[in-house]
C-alpha positions in Angstrom: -139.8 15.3 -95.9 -142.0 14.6 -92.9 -143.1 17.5 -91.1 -144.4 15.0 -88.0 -141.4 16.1 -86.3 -141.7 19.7 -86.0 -145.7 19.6 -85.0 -144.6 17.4 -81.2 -148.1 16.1 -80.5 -149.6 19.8 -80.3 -151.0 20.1 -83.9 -154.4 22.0 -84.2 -157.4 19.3 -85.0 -159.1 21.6 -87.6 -156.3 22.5 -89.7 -155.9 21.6 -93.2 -153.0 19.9 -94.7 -150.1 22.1 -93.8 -148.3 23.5 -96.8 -144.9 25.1 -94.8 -144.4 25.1 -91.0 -142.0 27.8 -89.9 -140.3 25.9 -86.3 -139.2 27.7 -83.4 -140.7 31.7 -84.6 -140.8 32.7 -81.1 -140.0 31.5 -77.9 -143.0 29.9 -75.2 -142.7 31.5 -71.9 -140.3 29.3 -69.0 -143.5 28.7 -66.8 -145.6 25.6 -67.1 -148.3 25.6 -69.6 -152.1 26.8 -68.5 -153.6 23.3 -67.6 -156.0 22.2 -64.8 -153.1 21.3 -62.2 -151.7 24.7 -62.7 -154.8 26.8 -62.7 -154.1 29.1 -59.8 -157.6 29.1 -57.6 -157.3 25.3 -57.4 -153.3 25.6 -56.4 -154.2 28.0 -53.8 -157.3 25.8 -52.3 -155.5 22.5 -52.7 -152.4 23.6 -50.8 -155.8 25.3 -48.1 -156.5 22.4 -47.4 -153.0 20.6 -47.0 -151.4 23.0 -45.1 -154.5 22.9 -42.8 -154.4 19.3 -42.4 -150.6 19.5 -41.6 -151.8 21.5 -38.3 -153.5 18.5 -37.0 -150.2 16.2 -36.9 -148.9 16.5 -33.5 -145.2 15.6 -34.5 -145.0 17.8 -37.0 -143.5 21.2 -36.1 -145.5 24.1 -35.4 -144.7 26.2 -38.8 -145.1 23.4 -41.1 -149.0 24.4 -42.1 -147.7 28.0 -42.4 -145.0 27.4 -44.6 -147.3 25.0 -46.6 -149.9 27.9 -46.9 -146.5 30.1 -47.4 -145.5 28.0 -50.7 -149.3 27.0 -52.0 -149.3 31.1 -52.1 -146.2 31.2 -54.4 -147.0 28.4 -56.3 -150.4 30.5 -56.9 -148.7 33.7 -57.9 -146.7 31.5 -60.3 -149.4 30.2 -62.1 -151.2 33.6 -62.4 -148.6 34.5 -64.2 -148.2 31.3 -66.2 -151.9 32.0 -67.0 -151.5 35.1 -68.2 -148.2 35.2 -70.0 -149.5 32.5 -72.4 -151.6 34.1 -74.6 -149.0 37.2 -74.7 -146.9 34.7 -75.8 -149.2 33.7 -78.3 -149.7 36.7 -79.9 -146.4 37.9 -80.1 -145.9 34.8 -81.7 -148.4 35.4 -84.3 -146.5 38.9 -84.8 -143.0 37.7 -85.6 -144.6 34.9 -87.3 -146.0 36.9 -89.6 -143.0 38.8 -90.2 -141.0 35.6 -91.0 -143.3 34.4 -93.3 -143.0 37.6 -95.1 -139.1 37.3 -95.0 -139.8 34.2 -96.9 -141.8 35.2 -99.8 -145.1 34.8 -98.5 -147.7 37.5 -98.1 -149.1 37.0 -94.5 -151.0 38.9 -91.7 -153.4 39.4 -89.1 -156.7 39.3 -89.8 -159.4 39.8 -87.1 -156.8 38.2 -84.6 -156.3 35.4 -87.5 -153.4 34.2 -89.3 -153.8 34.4 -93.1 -151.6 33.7 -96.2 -152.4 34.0 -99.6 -151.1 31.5 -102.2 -150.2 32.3 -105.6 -153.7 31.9 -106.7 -154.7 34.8 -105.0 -156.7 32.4 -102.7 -156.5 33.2 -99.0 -155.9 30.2 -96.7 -155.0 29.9 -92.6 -152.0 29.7 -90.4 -152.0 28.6 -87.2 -149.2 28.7 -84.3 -148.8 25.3 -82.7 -146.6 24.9 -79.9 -143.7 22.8 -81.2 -140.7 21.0 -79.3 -138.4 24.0 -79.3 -140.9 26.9 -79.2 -144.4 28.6 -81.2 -144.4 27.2 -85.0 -145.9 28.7 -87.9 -148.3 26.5 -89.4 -149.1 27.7 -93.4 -152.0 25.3 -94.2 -154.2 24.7 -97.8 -157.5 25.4 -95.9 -159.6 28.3 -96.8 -160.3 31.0 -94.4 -163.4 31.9 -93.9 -163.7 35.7 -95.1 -166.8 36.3 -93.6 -168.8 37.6 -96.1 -172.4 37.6 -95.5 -175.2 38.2 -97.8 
């Protein structure tokens, strides 16, 4: 079984070789993912600047660099709460992917705001929550996690 099809191009580089991937344990939020283009401060500054240069068309009507400035300003709003909706998202996605893991048989959790699984070795290993095609995924990997124990 290939399990290409559930990762959609947003695997995490350092994970190990995934051992189960739980698709679709939570939902992502409607609003566009945090990127550059939708990072609100340049939003607001870009559609600044448009709506400024609108003024200076004469044929265009008087309200046009308002109502630029008017939607640059929603767009803005929007994206601050893309911004900060994501990583909500995120870790309620952890949450209920935890708990599904656990309906499954495997004994996962939260550790330090990391996902954890142990095998039936008793060794602990990671989990990672990839945004898939339909939603967050659970990600069960063979890598070990690092338990932080310093001499």
């Amino acid at each position: 079984m290939s399990l290409q099809q559930f990762f959609d191009d947003h695997r995490p580089t350092t994970t190990g070789t995934p051992v189960r991937v739980f698709p679709a344990v939570a939902r992502t939020p409607r609003l566009p993912e945090p990127a550059r283009w939708t990072n609100p401060f340049v939003t607001l500054i870009v559609t600044m600047f448009v709506s400024v240069g609108l003024t200076w068309i004469p044929w265009l009507p008087l309200l046009t660099g308002p109502a630029v400035m008017t939607l640059g300003l929603t767009l803005s709003v929007l994206s601050t709460i893309s911004h900060l909706s994501w990583p909500d998202s995120r870790y309620e996605a952890a949450a209920e992917g935890v708990w599904v893991a656990r309906q499954s048989g495997y004994r996962a959790g939260v550790h330090g705001g990391e996902l954890r699984w142990i095998d039936q070795h008793g060794a602990i290993k990671t989990g990672h929550i990839a945004r898939g095609s339909e939603g967050w995924d659970l990600v069960l990997t063979d890598q070990d996690a690092d338990t932080g124990t310093a001499a």
